[in-house]
C-alpha positions in Angstrom: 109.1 103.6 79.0 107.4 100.5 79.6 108.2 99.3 83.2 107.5 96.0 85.0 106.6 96.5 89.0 107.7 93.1 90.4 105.6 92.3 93.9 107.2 89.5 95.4 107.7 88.0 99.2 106.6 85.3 101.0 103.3 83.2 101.1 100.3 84.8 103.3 102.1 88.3 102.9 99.6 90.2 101.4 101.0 90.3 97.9 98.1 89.9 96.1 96.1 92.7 97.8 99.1 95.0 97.3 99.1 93.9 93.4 95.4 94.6 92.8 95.5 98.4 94.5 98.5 98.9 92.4 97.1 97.5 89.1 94.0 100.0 89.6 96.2 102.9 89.9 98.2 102.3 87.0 95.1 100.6 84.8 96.7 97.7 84.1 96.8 93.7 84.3 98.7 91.4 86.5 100.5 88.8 85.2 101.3 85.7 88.4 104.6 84.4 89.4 103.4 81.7 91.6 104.1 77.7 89.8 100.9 76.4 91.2 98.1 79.1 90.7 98.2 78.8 87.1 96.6 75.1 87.5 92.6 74.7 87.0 92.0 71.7 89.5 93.9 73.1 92.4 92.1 76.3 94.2 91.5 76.0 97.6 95.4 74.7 98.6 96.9 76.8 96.2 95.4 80.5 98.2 94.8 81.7 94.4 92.9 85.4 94.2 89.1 84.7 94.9 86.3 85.5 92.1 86.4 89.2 93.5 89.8 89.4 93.3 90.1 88.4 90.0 87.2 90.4 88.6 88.8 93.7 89.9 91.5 93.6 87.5 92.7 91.0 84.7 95.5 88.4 85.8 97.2 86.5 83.6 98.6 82.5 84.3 95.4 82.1 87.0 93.5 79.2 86.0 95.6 78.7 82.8 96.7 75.3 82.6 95.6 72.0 83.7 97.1 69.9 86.4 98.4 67.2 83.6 100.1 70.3 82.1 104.1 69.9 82.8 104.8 73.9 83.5 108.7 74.5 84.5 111.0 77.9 84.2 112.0 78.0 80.8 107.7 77.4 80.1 107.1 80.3 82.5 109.6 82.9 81.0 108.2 82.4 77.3 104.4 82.8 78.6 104.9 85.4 80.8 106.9 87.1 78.2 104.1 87.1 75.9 101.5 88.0 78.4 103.6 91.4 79.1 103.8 91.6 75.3 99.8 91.8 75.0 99.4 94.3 78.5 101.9 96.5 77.1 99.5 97.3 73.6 96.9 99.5 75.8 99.6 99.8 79.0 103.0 101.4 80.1 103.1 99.2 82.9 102.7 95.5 84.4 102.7 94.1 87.2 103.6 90.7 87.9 103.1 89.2 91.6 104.3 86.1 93.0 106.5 84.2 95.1 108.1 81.7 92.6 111.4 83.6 92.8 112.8 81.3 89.8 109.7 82.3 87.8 110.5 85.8 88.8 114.2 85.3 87.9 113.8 83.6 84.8 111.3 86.2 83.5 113.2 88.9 84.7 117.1 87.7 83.6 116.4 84.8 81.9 117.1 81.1 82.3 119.7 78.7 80.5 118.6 75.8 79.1 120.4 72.9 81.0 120.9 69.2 79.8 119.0 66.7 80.4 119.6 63.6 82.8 119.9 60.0 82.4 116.9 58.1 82.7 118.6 55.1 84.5 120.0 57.0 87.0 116.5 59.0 87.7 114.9 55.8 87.9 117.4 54.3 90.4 116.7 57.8 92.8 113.2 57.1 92.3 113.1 53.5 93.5 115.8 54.6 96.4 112.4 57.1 97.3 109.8 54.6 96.8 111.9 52.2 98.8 113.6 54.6 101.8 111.0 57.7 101.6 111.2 61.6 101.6 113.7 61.4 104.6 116.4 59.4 102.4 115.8 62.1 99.3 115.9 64.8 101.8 119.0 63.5 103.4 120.9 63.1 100.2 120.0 66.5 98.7 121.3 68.0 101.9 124.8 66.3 102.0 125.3 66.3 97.9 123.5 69.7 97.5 123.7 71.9 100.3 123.0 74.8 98.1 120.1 73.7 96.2 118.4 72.4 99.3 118.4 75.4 101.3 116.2 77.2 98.6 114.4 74.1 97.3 110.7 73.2 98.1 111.9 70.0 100.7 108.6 68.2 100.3 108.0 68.3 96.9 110.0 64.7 95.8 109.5 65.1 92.3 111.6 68.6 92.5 114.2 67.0 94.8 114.1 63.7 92.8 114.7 66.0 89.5 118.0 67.8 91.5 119.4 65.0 92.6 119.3 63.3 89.2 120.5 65.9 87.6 123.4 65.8 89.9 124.1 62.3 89.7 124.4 62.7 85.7 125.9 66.3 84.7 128.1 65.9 88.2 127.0 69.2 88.8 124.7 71.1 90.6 120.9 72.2 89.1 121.8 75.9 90.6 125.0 76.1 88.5 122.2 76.9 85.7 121.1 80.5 86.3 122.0 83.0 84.1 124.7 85.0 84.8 124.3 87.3 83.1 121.0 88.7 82.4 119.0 88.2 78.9 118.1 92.5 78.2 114.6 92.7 78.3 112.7 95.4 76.0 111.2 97.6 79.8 112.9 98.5 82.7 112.4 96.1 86.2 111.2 97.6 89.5 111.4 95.2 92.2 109.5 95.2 95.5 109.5 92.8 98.6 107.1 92.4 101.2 108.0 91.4 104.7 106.4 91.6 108.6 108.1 90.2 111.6 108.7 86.7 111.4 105.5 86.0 114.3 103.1 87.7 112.3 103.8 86.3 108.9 103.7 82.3 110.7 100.5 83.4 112.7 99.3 84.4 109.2 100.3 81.6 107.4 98.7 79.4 110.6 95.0 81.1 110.3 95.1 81.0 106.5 95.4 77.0 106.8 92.9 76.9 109.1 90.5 79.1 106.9 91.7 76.8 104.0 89.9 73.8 105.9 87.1 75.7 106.6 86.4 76.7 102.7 86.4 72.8 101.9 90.5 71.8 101.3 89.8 68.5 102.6 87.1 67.8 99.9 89.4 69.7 97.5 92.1 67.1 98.3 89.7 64.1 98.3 88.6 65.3 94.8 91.9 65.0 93.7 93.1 61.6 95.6 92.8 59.9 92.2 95.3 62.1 90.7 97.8 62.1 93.9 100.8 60.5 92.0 100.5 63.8 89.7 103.8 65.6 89.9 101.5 69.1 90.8 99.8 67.4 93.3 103.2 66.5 95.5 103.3 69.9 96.9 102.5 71.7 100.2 98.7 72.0 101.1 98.0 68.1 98.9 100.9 66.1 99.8 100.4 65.9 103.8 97.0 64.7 103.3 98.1 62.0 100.7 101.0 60.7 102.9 98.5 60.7 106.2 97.3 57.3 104.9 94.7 55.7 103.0 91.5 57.7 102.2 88.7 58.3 104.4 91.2 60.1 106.9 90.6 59.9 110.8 89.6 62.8 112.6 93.3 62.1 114.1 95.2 61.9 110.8 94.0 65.4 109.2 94.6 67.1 112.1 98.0 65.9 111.9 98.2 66.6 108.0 96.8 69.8 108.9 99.7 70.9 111.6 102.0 69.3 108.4 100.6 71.5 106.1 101.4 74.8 108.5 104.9 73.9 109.3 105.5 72.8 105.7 104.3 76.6 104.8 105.8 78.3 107.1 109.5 76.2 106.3 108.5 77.1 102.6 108.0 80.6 103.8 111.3 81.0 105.4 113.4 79.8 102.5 111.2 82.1 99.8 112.9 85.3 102.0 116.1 83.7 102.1 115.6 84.2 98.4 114.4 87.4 97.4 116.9 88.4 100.3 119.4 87.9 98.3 118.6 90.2 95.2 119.7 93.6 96.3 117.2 94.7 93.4 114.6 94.5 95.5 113.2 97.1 98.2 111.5 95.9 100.7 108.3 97.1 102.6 105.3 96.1 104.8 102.8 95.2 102.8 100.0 97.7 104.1 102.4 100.4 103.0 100.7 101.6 99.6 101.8 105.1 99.4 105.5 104.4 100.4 105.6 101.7 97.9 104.0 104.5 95.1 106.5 106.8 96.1 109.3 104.7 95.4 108.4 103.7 92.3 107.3 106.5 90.9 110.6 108.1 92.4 112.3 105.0 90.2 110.4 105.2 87.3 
């Protein structure tokens, strides 16, 4: 039966390293679930597999799209549909890795389509953001969406601009949109979860920043300053360095983007487990644990 091994968790867990020793047993492809990694222009900020990663075994939706390409749920399920579809003519199984838990949801279950939203309201928001800042957006998600904003990337203003729009004009919330009842998929769904104590996974997430900077994320960032208003670029790892002030940073202003950029990832880290948590599909597992995590799914499978 053709099976789908799921490696999902936090960022800085070790999922990738987990998803290539696990493709080379099986002899198979991985397919990403991470909204970012799929984009050409963004390497360095993104933590995508490096050149020796990506040689060891194929991966799909790495280096895929460009940045001006608008890539949401519904996008992700059909492509990573069909990239399963193409492994599965010379494989029995795929893996897919990632910590997008909506890509992982909608690929898994499937997504609704929702409605749209009115364009007069979403511009109102966005002059309300231009005007008041990412405070005022955060602050409004919070108290009108408690729900969505506990699981929602909280610096990303195009993401909370789209929520709260969506709110304002369906008077309902954006979460009220996830299937209920899962879309049957033609293979069976194996889901595993890394996790390490909390300390390790921020000092992790700390000393991968740092080696960021030190493989050239500031000159990534500075490549890409022309593109800042980009809706890809207004994420963790660009958007600190964009808001720090006007380009050449001081010395002072990108070490604080830089400290940004950590706590950012390690907030972003804390809500991605809050998600997967709540799946009790998934088992869960240190990610050094390669035989227990062979075990169990060959005991599944």
């Amino acid at each position: 039966m053709r099976t789908v091994i799921v490696i999902a968790g936090p960022t800085a867990i070790g999922k990738t390293a987990l998803s290539i020793q696990l493709a080379q047993h099986f002899n198979t492809a991985i397919v990403s679930a991470d909204s970012r990694q799929c984009y050409r222009e963004m390497n360095i900020g993104t933590a995508k597999p490096d050149a020796s990663e990506l040689a060891a075994v194929p991966h799909y939706f790495i280096n895929s799209h460009s940045i001006h390409e608008p890539i949401n749920a519904a996008a992700y399920e059909q492509l990573a549909l069909g990239y399963l579809e193409e492994i599965f003519q010379s494989a029995d199984v795929a893996i897919v890795c990632g910590g997008t838990g909506l890509y992982i949801k909608a690929l898994c279950e499937g997504i609704d389509e929702m409605p749209g939203v009115d364009k007069e309201i979403e511009a109102v928001i966005k002059r309300n953001f231009e005007a008041k800042g990412l405070s005022w957006l955060q602050e409004e998600l919070k108290a009108k969406d408690p729900v969505f904003f506990e699981q929602a990337e909280q610096q990303n203003p195009v993401r909370l601009i789209r929520a709260l729009s969506f709110l304002e004009t369906n008077k309902l919330s954006i979460t009220a949109f996830k299937k209920q009842t899962a879309k049957e998929r033609p293979f069976r769904v194996i889901k595993i979860a890394l996790d390490i104590p909390r300390e390790q996974l921020y000092a992790r997430i700390n000393h991968r920043v740092d080696i960021m900077m030190q493989q050239g994320l500031l000159e990534e960032v500075n490549t890409l300053y022309p593109l800042r208003e980009l809706k890809n670029l207004q994420t963790v790892g660009y958007a600190e360095f964009y808001e720090a002030g006007d380009f050449p940073l001081s010395q002072a202003q990108i070490t604080e983007a830089v400290d940004k950029v950590k706590q950012h990832t390690r907030n972003y880290a804390k809500r991605q487990l809050t998600w997967f948590r709540k799946d009790p599909a998934f088992a869960w597992f240190a990610p050094d644990e390669l035989q227990a995590v062979l075990d169990y799914i060959h005991a599944k499978n």
